[in-house]
C-alpha positions as CSV (number, residue, x, y, z in Angstrom):
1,X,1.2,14.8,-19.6
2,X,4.1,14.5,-22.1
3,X,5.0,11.1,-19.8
4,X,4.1,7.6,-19.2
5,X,5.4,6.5,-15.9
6,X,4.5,2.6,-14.7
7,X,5.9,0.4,-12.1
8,X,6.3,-3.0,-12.5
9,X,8.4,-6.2,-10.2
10,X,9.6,-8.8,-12.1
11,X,9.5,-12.6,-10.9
12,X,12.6,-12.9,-8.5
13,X,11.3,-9.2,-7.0
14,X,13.5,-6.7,-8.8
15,X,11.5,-3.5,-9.3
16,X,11.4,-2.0,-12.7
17,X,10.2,2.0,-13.1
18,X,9.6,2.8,-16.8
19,X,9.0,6.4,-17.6
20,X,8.2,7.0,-21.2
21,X,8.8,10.2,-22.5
22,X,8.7,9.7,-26.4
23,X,9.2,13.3,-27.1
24,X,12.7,12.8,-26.8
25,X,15.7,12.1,-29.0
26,X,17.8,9.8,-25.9
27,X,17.3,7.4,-22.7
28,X,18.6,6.8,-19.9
29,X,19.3,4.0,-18.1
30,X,19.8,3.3,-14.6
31,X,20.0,0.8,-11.3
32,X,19.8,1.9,-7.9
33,X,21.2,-0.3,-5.2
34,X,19.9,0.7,-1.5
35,X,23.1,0.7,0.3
36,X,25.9,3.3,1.1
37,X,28.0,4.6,4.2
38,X,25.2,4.1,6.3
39,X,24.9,0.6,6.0
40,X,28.4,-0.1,7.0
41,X,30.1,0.1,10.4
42,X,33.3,1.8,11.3
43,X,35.9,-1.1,10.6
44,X,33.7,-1.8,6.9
45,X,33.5,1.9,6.2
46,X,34.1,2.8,2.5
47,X,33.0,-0.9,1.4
48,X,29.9,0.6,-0.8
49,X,31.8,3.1,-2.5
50,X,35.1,0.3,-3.0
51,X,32.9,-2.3,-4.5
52,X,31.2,0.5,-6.7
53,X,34.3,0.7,-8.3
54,X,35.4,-3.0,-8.8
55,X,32.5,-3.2,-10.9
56,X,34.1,-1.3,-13.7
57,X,36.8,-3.4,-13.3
58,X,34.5,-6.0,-15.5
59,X,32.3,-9.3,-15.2
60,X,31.5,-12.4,-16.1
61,X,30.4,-11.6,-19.5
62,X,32.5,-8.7,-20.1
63,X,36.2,-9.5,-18.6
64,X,37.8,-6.8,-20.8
65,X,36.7,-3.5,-19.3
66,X,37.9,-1.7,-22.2
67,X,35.8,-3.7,-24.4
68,X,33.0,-3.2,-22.1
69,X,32.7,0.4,-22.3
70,X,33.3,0.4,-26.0
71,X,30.6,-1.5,-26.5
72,X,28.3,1.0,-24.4
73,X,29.9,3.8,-26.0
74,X,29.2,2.5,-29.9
75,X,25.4,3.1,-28.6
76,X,25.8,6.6,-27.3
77,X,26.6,5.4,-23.6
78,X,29.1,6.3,-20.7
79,X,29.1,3.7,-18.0
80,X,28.8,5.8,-14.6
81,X,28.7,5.0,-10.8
82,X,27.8,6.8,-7.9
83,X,27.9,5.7,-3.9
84,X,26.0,8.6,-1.6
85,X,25.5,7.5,2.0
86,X,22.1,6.0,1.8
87,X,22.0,4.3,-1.7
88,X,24.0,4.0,-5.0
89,X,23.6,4.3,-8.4
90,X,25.0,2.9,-11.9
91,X,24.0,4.6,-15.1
92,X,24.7,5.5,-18.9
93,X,22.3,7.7,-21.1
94,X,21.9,5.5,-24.5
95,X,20.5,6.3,-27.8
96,X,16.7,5.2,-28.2
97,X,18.4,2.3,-29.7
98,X,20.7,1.6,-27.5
99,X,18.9,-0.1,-24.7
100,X,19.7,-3.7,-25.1
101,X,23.1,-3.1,-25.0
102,X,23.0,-1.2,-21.9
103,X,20.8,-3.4,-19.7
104,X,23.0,-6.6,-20.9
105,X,25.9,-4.9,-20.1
106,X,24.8,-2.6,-16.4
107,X,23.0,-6.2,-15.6
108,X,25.6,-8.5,-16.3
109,X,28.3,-5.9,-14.0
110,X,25.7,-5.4,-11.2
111,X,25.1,-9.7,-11.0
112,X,28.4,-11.1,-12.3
113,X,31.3,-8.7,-11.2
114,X,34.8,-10.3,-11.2
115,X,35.5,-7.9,-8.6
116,X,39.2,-7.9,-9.4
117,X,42.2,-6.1,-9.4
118,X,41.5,-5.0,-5.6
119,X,44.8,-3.8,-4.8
120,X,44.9,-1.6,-7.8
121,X,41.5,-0.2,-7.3
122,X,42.6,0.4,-3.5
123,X,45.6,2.8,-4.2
124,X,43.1,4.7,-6.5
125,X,40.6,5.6,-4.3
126,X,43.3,6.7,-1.9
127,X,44.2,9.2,-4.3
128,X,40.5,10.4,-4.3
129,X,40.3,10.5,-0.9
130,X,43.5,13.1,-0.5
131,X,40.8,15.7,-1.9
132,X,39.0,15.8,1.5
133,X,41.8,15.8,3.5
134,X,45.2,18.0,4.3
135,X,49.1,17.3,4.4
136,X,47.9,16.1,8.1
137,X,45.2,13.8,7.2
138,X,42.5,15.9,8.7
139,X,39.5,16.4,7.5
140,X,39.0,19.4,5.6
141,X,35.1,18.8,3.3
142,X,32.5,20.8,4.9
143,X,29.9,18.1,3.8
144,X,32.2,15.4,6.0
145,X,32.4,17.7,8.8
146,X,28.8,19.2,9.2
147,X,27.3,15.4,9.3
148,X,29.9,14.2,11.6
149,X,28.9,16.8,14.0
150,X,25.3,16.3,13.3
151,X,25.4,12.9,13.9
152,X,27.9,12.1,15.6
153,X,27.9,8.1,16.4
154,X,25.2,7.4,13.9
155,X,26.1,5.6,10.6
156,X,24.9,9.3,8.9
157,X,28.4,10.4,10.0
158,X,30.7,8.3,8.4
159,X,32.3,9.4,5.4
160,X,31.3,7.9,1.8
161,X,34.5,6.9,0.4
162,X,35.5,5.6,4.1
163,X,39.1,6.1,6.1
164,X,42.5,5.6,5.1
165,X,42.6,2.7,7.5
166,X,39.1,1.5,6.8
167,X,39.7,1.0,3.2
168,X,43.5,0.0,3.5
169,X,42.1,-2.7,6.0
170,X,39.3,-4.2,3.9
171,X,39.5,-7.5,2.0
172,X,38.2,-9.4,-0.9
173,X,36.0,-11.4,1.7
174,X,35.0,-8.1,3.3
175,X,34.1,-6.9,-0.6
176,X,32.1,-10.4,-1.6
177,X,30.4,-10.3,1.3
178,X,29.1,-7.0,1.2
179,X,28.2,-7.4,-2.5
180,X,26.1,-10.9,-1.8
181,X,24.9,-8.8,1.3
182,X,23.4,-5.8,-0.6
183,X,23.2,-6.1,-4.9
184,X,19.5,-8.4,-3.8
185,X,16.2,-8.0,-5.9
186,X,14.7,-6.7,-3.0
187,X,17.3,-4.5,-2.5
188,X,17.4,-2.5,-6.1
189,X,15.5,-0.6,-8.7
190,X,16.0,-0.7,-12.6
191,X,14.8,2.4,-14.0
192,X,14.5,3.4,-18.2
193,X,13.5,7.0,-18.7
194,X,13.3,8.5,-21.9
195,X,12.7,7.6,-25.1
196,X,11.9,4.2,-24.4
197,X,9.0,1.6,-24.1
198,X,7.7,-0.7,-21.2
199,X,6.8,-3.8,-22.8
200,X,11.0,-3.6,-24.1
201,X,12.2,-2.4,-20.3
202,X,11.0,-5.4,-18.8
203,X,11.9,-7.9,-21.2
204,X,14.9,-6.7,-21.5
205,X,15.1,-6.3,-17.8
206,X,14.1,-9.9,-17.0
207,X,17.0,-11.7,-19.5
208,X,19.7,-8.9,-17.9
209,X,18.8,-9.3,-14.4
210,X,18.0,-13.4,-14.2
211,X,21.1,-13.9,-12.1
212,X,20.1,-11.4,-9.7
213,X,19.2,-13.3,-6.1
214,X,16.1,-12.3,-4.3
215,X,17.0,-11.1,-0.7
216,X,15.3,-8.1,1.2
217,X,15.2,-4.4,1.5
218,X,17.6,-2.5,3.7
219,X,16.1,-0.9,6.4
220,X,17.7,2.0,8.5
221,X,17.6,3.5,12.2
222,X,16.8,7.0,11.9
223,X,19.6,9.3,13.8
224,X,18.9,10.8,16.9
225,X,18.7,15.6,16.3
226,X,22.4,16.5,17.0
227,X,23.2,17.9,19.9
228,X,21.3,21.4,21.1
229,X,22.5,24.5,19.2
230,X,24.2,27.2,18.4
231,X,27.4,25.7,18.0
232,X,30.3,26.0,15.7
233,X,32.9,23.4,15.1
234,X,35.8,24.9,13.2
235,X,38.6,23.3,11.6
236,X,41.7,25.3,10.8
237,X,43.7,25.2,7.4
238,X,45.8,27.7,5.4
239,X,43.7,28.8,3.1
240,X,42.6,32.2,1.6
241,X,39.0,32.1,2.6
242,X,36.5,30.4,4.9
243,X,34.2,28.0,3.8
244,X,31.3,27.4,6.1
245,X,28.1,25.5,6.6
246,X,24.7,26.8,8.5
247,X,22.9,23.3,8.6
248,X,19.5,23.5,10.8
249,X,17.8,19.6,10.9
250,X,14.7,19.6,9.3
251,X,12.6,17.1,7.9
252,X,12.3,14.3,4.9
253,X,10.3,15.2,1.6
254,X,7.3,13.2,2.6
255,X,6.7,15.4,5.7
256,X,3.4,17.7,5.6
257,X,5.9,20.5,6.8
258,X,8.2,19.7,3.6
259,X,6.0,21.8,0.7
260,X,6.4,25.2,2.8
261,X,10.6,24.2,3.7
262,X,10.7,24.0,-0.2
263,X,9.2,27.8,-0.4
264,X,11.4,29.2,2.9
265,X,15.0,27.3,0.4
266,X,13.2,29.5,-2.7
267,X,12.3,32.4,-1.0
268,X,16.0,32.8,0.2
269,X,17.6,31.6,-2.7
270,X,16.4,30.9,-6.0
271,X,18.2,33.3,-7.9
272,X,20.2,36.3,-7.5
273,X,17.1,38.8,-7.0
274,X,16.3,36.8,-3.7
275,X,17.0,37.4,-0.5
276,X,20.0,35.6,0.6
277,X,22.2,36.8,-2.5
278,X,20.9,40.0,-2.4
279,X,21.4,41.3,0.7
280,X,24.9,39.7,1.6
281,X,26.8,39.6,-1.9
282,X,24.7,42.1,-4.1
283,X,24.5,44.6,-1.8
284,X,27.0,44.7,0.6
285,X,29.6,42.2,-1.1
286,X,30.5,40.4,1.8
287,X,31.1,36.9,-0.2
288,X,31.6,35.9,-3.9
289,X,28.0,33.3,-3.3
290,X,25.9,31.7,-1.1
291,X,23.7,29.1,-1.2
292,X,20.7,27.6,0.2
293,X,19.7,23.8,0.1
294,X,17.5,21.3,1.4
295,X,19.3,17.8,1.7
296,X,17.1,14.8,2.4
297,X,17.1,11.0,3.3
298,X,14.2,8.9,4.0
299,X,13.9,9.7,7.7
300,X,15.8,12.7,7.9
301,X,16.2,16.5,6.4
302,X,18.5,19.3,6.3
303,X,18.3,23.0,5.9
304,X,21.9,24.2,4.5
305,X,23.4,27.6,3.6
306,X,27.1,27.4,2.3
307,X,29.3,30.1,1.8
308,X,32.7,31.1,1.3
309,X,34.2,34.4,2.4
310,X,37.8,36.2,3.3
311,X,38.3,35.9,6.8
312,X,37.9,38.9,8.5
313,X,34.3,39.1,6.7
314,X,33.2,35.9,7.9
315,X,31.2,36.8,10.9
316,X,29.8,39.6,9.2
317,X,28.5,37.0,6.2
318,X,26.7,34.9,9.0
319,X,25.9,37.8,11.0
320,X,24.0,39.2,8.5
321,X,22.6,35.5,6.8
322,X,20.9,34.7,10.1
323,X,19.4,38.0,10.0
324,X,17.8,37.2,6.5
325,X,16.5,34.2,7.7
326,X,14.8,36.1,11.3
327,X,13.7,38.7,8.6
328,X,11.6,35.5,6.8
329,X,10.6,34.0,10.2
330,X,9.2,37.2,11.8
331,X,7.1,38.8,8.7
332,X,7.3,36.1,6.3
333,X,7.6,36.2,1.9
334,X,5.8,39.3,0.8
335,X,2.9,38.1,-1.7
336,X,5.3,38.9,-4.7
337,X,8.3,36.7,-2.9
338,X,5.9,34.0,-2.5
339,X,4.1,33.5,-6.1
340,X,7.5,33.9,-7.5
341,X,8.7,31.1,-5.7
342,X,5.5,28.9,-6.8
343,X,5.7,29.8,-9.9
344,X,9.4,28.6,-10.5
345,X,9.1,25.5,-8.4
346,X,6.6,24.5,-10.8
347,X,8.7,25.4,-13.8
348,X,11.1,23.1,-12.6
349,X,8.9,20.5,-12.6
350,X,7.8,21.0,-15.8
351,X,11.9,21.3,-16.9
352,X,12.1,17.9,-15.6
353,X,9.5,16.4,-18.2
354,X,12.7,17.1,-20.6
355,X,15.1,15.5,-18.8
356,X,15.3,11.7,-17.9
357,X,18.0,12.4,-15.2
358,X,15.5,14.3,-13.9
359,X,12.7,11.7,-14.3
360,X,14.4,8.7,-13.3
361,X,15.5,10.6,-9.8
362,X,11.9,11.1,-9.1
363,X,10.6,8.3,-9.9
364,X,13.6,5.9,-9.9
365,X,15.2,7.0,-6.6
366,X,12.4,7.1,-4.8
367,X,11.0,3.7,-5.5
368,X,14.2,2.5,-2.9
369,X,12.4,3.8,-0.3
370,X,8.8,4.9,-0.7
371,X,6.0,5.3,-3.6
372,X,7.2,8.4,-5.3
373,X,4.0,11.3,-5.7
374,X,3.4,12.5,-8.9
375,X,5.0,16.0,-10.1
376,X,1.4,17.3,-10.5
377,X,0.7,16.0,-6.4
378,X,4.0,18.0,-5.5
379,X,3.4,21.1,-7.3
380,X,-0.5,21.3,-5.8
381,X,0.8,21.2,-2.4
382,X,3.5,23.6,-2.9
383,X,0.8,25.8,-4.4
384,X,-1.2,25.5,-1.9
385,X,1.0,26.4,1.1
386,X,-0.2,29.7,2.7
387,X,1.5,32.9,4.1
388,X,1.2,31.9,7.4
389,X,2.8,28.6,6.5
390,X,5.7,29.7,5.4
391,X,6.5,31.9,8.6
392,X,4.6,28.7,10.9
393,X,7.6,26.7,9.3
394,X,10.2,29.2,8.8
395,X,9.9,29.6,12.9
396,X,9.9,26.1,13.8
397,X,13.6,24.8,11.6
398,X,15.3,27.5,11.5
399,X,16.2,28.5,15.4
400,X,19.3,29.2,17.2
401,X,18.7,25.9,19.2
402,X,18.3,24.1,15.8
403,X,21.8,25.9,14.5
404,X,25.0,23.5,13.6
405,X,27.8,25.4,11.7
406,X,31.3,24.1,10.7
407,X,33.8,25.9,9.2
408,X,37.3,25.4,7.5
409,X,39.6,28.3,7.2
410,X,43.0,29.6,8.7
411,X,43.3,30.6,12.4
412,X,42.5,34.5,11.7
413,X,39.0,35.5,12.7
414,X,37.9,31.8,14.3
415,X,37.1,33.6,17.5
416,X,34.8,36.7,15.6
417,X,33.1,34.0,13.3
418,X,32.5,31.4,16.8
419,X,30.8,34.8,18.4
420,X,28.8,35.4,15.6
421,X,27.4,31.7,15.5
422,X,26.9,31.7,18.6
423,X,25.3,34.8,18.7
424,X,22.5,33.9,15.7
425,X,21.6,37.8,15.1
426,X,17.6,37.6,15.5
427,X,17.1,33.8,15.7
């Protein structure tokens, strides 16, 4: 294994993941917080995602936010946050070197913000919230729209960065409550991947992270399925093209039915020479791409194919991309299809011994919410997923009763594209 990966918890309960990789030449650190948009309630919405940025607004130790990320920078760093809607994240890669200066300064933001300059900070992320919107105020971001129709009243729904009246209506109490609420011991996960050592991660962790509380995990309601399918909710804009979203609800990563989902989402598109790609842009050109995923939470997956089209080819695009993915659930991978897609899912995994992003995902994300397998565990079960499998699972996620599409484009070919949804050729 060309990686050491330990798990340790410190004396107030903060977990530290180490993964040592001393092969390479940087590190990377990171702290994951278990809380985003679906820990927050419609009048709070956006609170994550505001407080995520106050932090770079500088603490206790750091007041000058210039100096701050100067002083990260001088050891190959580039302080980072990120708010999804189950967790959040705050990270910088660092020279080997450089970790002491990282964890000093990621601990000292994360337990001793000023959280400051609120007003400023406000009018900012209204700016960054015009991108999912248009001249109306209506949402236009597929993402947005496919889990608000998906979820409907469940916290899932709710937007990351929040409203324009949700986040022109919260305060500071609103924001230091929330903070005290959620940035807990129990609550977060330091990770250090890369070219670093354990015995130096947790010293290091323990001096940066002494004025971190103790306090609890989070813990979420799973959402209820959306309601029965198909259905298409379109939302029209003036634009040149449509973009859509085919989500079908599927399952999380720790489900036994997970391994073969993974080998359906590579089986129609890893690559241009598979299916999906093939037989709608390759061959008969019908869209510049498209794109199959699998998004997952703890308690909760999803099955998503994106593309983008001209108007008038729309329904023709997911005409013919439901009939790819009947083809797969009514014969299955040929035996080619499938060792391919084996074969690169473990090449992948492999790739990700190289990369401490990579690494401290896996392990580091993970840790918020359940003991992460190792790589080796995930690649035998993906190996070891059958034929019949593949077409067992294929049949059971992706159905026309399972099938939620949104769309965004101009008013043009919204009736042919809701007939073809609803239609589902072969599902």
């Amino acid at each position: 294994m060309s990686f050491s990966y330990s798990r340790d918890t410190l004396p107030n309960g903060l977990r530290v993941v180490t993964v040592e990789t001393p092969h390479l030449h940087s590190a990377l650190l990171t702290v994951y917080v278990r809380t985003g948009s679906r820990h927050e309630t419609p009048t709070s919405n956006g609170v994550s995602h505001f407080v995520e940025h106050l932090f770079f607004r500088g603490s206790q130790e750091f007041p000058d936010s210039v100096a701050m990320n100067a002083a990260v920078e001088e050891v190959g760093g580039n302080l980072n946050g990120v708010t999804t809607r189950d967790h959040g994240y705050y990270y910088t890669p660092l020279a080997p070197g450089g970790l002491q200066v990282g964890m000093r300064i990621l601990g000292d933001m994360l337990t001793r913000p000023l959280l400051s300059e609120l007003e400023t900070e406000r009018q900012i992320i209204l700016e960054e919230m015009l991108d999912e919107v248009d001249e109306e105020g209506r949402d236009i971001d597929v993402d947005n729209l496919s889990k608000m129709a998906l979820f409907g009243a469940h916290p899932l729904a709710m937007k990351i960065a929040g409203t324009t009246e949700s986040v022109r209506g919260l305060r500071a109490a609103d924001v230091e409550a929330h903070f005290r609420r959620n940035y807990v011991a129990g609550n977060m996960v330091v990770c250090a991947s890369g070219n670093v050592r354990r015995d130096e991660v947790l010293a290091l962790a323990e001096e940066a992270f002494r004025h971190l509380p103790d306090g609890v995990s989070n813990a979420e309601e799973a959402p209820p399925l959306g309601p029965q399918g198909p259905v298409l909710h379109y939302t029209e804009h003036d634009e040149s093209q449509v973009e859509f979203r085919l989500t079908f609800p599927g399952v999380p990563e720790q489900h036994p039915d997970y391994a073969a989902l993974q080998l359906v989402r590579r089986v129609l598109d890893d690559g241009l020479s598979s299916r999906l790609p093939y037989e709608v842009v390759e061959k008969r050109g019908l869209a510049y791409s498209l794109h199959c995923a699998l998004e997952t939470y703890h308690d909760v997956g999803l099955f998503e194919v994106d593309g983008a089209s001209a108007p008038e080819k729309a329904p023709q695009v997911v005409e013919e991309t439901c009939r790819v993915l009947a083809g797969l659930c009514a014969s299955g991978p040929t035996e080619a299809e499938l060792a391919r897609a084996k074969r690169r899912h473990r090449m992948f995994l492999d790739f990700a011994h190289d990369s401490p992003g990579e690494l401290s995902g896996w392990f580091g994300a993970t840790e918020l919410f359940r003991a992460p397998e190792p790589f080796g565990l995930r690649a035998d079960m993906v190996d070891a997923v059958t034929p019949a499998q593949v077409v067992e699972v294929a049949r059971r996620y992706l159905t026309r009763e399972r099938l939620m599409a949104v769309a965004v484009g101009p008013r043009k070919g919204r009736k042919a594209l809701e007939r073809a949804v609803l239609a589902a050729p072969g599902l």
